[in-house]
VEXDREN-2710 file (C-alpha; in Angstrom, 1 decimal):
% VEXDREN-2710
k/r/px/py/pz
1/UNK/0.0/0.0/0.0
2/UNK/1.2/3.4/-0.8
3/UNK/1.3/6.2/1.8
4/UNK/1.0/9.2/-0.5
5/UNK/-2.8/10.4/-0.6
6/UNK/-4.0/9.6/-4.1
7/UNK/-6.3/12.3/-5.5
8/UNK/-8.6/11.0/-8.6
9/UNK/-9.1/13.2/-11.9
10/UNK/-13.2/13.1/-11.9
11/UNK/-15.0/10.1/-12.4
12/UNK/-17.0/9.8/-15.4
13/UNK/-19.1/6.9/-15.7
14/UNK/-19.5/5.4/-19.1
15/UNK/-23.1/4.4/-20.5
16/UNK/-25.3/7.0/-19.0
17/UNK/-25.7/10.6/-17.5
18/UNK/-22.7/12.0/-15.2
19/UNK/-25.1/12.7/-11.7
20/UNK/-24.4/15.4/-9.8
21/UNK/-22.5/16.1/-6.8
22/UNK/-24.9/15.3/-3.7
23/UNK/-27.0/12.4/-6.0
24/UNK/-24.2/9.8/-4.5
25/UNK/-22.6/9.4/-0.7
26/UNK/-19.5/10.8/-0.5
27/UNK/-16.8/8.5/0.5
28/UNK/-15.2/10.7/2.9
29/UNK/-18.9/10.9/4.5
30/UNK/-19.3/7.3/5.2
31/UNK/-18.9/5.2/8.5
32/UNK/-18.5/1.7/8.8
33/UNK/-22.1/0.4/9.2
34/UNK/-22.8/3.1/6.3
35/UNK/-20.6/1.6/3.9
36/UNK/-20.9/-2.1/5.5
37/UNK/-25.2/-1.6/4.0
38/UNK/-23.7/-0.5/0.1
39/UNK/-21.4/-3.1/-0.1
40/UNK/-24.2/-5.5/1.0
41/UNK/-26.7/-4.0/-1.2
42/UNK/-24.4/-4.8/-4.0
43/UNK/-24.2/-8.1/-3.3
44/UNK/-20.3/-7.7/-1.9
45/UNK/-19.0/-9.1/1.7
46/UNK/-19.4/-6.2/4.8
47/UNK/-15.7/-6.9/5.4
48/UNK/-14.7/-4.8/2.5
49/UNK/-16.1/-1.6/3.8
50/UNK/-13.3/-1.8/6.6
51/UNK/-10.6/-2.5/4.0
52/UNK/-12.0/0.5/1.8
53/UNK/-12.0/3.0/4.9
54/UNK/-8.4/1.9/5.8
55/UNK/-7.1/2.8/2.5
56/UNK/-8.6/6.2/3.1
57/UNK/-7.9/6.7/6.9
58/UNK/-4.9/4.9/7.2
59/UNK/-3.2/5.0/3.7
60/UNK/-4.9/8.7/3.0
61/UNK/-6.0/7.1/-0.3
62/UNK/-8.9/9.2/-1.5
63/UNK/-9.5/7.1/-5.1
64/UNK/-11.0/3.5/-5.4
65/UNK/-8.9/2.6/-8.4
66/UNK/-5.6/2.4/-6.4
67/UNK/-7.2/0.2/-3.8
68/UNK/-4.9/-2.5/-4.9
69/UNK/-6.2/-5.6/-2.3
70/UNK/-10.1/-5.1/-3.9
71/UNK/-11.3/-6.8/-6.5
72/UNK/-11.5/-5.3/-10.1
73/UNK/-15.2/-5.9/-10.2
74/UNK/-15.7/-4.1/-6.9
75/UNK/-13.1/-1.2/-8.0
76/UNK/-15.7/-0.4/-10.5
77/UNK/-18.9/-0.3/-8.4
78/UNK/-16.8/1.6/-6.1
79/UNK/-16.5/4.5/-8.8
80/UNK/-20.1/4.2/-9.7
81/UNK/-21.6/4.1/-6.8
82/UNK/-19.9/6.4/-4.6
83/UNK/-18.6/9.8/-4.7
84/UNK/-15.1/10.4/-4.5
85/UNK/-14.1/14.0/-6.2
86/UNK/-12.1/16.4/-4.2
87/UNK/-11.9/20.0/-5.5
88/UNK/-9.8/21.4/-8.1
89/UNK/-6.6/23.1/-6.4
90/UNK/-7.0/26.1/-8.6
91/UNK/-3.9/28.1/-7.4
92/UNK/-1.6/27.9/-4.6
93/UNK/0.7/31.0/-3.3
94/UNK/3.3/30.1/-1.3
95/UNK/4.2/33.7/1.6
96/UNK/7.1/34.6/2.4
97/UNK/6.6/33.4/5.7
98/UNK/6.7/30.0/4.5
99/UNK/2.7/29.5/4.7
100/UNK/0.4/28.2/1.4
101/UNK/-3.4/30.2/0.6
102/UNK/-4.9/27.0/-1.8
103/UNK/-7.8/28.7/-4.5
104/UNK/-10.2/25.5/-4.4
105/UNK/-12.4/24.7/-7.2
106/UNK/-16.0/22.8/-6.1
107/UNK/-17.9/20.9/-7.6
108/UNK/-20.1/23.6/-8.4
109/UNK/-18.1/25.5/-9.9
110/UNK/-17.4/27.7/-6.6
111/UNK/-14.0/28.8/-5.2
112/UNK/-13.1/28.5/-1.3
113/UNK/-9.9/28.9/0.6
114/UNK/-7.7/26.9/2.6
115/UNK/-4.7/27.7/4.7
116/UNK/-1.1/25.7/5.4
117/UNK/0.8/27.5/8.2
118/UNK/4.2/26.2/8.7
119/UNK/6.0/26.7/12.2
120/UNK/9.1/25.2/13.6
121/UNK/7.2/22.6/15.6
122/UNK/4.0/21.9/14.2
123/UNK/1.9/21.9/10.8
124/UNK/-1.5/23.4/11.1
125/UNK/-4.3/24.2/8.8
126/UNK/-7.2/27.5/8.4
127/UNK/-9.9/25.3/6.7
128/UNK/-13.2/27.3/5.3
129/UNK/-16.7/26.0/6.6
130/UNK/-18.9/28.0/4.0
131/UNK/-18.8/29.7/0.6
132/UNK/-18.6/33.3/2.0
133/UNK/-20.3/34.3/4.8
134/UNK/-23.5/35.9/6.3
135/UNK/-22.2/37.9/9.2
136/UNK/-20.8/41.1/7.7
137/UNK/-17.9/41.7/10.0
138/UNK/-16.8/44.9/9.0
139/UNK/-13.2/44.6/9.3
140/UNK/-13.3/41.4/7.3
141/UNK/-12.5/40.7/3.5
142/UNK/-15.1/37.4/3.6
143/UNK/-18.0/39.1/4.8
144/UNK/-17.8/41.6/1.9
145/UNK/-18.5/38.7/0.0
146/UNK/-21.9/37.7/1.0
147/UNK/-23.6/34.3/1.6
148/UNK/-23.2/31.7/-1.0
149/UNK/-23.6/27.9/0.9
150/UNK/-22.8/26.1/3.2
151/UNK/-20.1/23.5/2.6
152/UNK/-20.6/19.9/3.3
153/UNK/-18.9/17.9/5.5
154/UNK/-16.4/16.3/2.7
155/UNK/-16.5/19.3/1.1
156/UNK/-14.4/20.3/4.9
157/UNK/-12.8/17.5/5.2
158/UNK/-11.2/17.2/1.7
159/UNK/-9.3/20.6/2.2
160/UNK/-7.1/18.5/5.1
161/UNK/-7.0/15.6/2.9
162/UNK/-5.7/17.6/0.0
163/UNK/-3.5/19.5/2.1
164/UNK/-2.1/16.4/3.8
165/UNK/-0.6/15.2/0.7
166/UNK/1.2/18.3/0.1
167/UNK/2.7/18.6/3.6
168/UNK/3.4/14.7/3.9
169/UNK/5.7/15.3/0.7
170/UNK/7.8/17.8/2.3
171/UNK/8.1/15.6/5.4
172/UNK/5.5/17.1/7.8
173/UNK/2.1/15.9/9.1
174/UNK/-0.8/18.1/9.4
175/UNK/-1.1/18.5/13.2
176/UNK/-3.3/21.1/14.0
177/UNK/-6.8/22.3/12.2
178/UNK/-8.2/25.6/12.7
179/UNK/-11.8/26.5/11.4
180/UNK/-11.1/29.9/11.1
181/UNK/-11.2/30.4/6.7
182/UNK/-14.2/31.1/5.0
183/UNK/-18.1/31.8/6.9
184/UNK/-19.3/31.4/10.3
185/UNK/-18.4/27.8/11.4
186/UNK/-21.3/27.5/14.1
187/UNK/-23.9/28.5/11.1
188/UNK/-23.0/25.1/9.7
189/UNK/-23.5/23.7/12.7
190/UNK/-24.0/19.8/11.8
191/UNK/-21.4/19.3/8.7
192/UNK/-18.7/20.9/11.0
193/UNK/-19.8/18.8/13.9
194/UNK/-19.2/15.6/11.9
195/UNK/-16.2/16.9/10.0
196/UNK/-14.8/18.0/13.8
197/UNK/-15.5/14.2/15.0
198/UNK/-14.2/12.7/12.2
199/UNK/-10.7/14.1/12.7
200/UNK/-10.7/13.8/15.8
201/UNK/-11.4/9.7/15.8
202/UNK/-8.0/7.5/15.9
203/UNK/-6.9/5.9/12.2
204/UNK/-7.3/2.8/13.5
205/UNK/-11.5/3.7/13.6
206/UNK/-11.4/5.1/10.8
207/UNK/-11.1/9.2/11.5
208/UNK/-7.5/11.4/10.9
209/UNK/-6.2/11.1/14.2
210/UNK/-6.1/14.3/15.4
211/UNK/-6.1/15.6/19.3
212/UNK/-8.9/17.4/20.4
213/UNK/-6.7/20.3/21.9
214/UNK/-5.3/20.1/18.0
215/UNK/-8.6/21.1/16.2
216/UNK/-10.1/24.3/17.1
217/UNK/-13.8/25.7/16.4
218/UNK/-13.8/29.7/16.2
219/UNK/-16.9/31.5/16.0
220/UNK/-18.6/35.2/15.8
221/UNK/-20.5/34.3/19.1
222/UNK/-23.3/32.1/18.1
223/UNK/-24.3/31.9/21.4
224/UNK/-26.6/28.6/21.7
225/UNK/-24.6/26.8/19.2
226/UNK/-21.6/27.3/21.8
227/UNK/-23.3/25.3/24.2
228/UNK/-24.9/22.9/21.7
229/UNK/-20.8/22.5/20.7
230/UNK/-19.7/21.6/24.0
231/UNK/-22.0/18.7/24.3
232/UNK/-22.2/17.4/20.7
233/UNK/-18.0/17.1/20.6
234/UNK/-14.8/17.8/22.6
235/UNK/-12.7/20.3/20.9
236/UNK/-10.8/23.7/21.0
237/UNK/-12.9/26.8/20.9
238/UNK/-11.9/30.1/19.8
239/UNK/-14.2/33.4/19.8
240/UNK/-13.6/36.4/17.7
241/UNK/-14.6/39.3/20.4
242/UNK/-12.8/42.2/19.3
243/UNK/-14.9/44.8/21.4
244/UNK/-16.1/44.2/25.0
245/UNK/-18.7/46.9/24.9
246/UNK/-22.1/46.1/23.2
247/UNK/-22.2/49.4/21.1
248/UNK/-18.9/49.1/19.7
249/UNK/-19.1/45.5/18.9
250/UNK/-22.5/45.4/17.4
251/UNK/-20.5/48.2/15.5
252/UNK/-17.7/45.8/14.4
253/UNK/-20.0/42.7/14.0
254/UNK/-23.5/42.8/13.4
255/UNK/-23.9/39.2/15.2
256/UNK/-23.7/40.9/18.5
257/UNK/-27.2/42.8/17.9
258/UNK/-29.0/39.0/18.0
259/UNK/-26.2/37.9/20.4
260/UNK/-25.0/40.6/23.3
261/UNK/-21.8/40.1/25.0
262/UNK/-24.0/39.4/28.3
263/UNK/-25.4/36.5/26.3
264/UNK/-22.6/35.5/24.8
265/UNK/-20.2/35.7/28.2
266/UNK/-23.1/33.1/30.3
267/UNK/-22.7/31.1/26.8
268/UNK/-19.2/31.0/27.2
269/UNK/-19.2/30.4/31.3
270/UNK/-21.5/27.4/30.4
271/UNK/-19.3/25.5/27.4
272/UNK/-16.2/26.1/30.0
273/UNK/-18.2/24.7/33.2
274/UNK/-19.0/21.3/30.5
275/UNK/-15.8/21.0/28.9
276/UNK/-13.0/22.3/31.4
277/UNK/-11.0/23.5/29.0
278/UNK/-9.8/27.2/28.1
279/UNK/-10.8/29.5/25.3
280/UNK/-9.3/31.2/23.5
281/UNK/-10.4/34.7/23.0
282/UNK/-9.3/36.6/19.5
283/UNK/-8.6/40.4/19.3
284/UNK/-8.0/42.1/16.4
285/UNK/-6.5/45.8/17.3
286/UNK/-7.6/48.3/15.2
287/UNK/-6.1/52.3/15.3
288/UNK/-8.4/54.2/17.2
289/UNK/-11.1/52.1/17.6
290/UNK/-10.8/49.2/19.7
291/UNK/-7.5/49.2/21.1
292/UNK/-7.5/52.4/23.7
293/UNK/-7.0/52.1/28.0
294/UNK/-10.8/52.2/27.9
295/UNK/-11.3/49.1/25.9
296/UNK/-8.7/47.4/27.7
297/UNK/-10.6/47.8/30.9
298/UNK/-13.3/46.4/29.0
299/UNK/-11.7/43.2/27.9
300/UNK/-10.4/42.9/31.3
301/UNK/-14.0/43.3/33.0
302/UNK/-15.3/40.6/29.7
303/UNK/-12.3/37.8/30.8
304/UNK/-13.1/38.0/34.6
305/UNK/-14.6/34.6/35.6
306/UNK/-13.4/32.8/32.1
307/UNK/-10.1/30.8/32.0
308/UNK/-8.8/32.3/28.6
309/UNK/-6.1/33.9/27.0
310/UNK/-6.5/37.2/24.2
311/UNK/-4.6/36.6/20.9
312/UNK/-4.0/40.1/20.5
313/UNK/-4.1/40.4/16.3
314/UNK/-2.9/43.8/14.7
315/UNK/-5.3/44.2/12.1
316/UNK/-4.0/43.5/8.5
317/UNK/-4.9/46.2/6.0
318/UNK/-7.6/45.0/3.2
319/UNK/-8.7/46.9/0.0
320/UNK/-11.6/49.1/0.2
321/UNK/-12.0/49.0/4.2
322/UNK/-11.3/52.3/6.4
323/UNK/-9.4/50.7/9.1
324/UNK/-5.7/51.1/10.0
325/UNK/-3.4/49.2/12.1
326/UNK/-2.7/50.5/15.5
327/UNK/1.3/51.8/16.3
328/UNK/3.4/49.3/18.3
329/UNK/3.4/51.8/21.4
330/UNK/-0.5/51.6/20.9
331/UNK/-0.3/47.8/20.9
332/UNK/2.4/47.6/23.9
333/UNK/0.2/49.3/26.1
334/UNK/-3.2/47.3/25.3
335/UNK/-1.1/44.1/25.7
336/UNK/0.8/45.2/29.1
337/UNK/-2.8/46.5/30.7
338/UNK/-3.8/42.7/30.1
339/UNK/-0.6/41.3/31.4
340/UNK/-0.4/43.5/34.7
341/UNK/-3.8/42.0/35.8
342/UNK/-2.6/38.0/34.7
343/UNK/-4.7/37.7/31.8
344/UNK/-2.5/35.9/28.9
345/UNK/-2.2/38.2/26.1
346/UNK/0.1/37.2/23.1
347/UNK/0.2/39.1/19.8
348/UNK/-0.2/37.2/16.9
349/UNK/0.7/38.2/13.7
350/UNK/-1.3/36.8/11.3
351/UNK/0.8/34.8/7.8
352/UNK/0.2/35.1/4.8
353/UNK/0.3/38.8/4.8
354/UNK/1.9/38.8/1.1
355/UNK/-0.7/36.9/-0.7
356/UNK/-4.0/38.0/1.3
357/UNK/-4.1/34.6/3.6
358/UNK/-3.9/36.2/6.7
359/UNK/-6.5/36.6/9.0
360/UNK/-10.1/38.6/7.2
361/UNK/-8.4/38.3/4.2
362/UNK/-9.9/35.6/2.3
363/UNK/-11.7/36.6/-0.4
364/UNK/-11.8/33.9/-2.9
365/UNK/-8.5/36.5/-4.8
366/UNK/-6.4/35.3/-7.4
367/UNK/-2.6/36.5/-8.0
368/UNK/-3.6/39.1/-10.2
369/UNK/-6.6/40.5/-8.0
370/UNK/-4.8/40.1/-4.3
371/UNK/-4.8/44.4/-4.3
372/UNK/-8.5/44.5/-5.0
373/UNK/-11.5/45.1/-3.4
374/UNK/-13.5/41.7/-2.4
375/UNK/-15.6/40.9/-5.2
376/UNK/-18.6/38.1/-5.6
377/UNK/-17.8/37.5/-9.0
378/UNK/-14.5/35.9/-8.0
379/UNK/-16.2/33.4/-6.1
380/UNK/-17.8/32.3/-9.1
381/UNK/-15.6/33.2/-11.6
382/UNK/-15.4/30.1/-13.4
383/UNK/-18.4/27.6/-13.9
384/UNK/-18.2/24.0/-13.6
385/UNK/-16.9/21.7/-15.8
386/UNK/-19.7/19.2/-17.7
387/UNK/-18.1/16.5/-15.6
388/UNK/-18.5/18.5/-12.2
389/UNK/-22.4/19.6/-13.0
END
């Protein structure tokens, strides 16, 4: 068996119409007793379906023509029967900083983004949860966009596989997964609930293996699905706050209008009092709006009675926004007011920077647009392919 991830051209299947997308079960969507019933309803042994999932678990084999211990015969129901594309990696722009944006091509014919971040000691990965987003965050590139869909949950998980097989060849392993790319994760609540639960299961059942303190769940402050979250599946979670005062934050995001922060702090009290674990709290600094001694008192008064620590984020400049990046005095002081009272406040700068990866920025650009205002056209830029329709 090979250990590189095989990714399959598209599957056209001779003698009648190609069907679309969602008309077949995806095979990165099925569990054992799922694919245990097909195999069965095709007349093949149920032991197969744990050979099948090993290849792609195990061997990261994402194409039933290279599963070399099945029969021929069961090769070709295998491409028939079951879906197996992966999206088009449309571009790929490497940063200086030694991380990778990947343009993906669905199956519709839409583009999303995903993320490789490259540190000394780990391998992580931003993977996108929806085709744009409906929130609006002011101070993101994303939100400009608009709402297209939801992804589902292979349409999610494919971005690690296909990112796996790039990082596997330069000798590193995907460790970490952050949903923090495209859309609101919690607003696609159940596909990134199974995608969460199927990285997190070991190989050997079938899942990537990942820790849960490895794959982290950010979120706007979808205050009910938090709590829905810390009972459905252990993981990380991360909130994007970025004002502690209702006025300013319903300013900054429009989600805080149907959510307040009161709301959203008891939300947050209750997924820590389940899960035990620490959030993270994100904080992008922006000159003159968010970052001053008063808003710093704020935060401080927000954290108080939460085990968390503030990424402190300096807010990376997009096209067509009217926001600027705080000075590092400005940024100093913010972070030292946090610091003096014990409240963990690293600053983060986002990567990616050069080729509009870094965090707000994805936008669905291509090299020659990077500079340009977000546009919905460049999410759909290109249609779908006959065999992708």
């Amino acid at each position: 068996m090979t250990s590189e991830l095989t990714v399959p051209t598209i599957l056209n299947i001779p003698n009648g119409p190609v069907e679309k997308p969602d008309a077949k079960p995806h095979a990165l969507e099925l569990d054992l007793p799922q694919l245990t019933a097909i195999l069965k309803s095709w007349g093949e042994p149920g032991y197969r379906a744990a050979q099948i999932l090993k290849w792609i678990y195990s061997e990261k084999c994402v194409d039933p023509t290279k599963m070399s211990n099945l029969p021929a015969g069961l090769r070709e129901k295998l491409a028939a029967g079951i879906d197996w594309f992966l999206p088009e990696i449309h571009s790929s722009l490497s940063a200086e900083d030694g991380s990778t944006k990947l343009l993906l091509k669905t199956a519709t014919g839409q583009f999303m983004e995903a993320v490789i971040l490259r540190y000394e000691n780990r391998t992580s990965l931003c993977v996108s949860s929806q085709v744009g987003c409906k929130l609006a965050c002011t101070f993101c590139q994303t939100g400009k966009l608009g709402f297209f869909r939801h992804l589902a949950a292979h349409e999610i998980l494919a971005q690690y596989a296909l990112a796996s097989s790039m990082v596997r060849a330069e000798g590193r392993r995907l460790s970490h997964v952050v949903f923090m790319g495209m859309g609101e994760p919690l607003d696609n609540y159940k596909n990134v609930v199974t995608t969460v639960k199927t990285m997190l299961r070991p190989e050997e059942e079938f899942g990537f293996g990942l820790s849960n303190r490895h794959v982290t769940v950010s979120t706007s402050g979808l205050a009910p699905r938090i709590v829905e979250l810390a009972n459905d599946v252990k993981c990380a979670l991360a909130v994007s706050l970025h004002a502690s005062r209702d006025e300013l934050r319903s300013e900054l995001m429009p989600i805080n209008r149907r959510y307040p922060l009161s709301e959203l702090k008891n939300a947050l009290i209750t997924w820590q009092g389940i899960t035990g674990s620490k959030i993270t709290l994100e904080y992008i600094l922006i000159k003159d709006k968010n970052c001053g001694l008063r808003e710093a008192k704020e935060l401080v008064k927000f954290v108080h009675g939460l085990r968390a620590k503030v990424n402190l984020i300096p807010f990376n400049a997009h096209p067509g926004l009217p926001f600027d990046r705080p000075g590092d005095d400005d940024i100093r002081v913010f972070q030292k007011h946090l610091a003096d009272r014990s409240i963990p406040a690293p600053v983060r700068y986002s990567k990616g920077l050069d080729v509009s990866a870094a965090c707000g920025q994805l936008a669905a650009k291509q090299i020659e647009n990077l500079t340009s205002i977000p546009s919905r056209k460049a999410v759909v830029a290109e249609a779908a392919t006959p065999a992708q329709q």
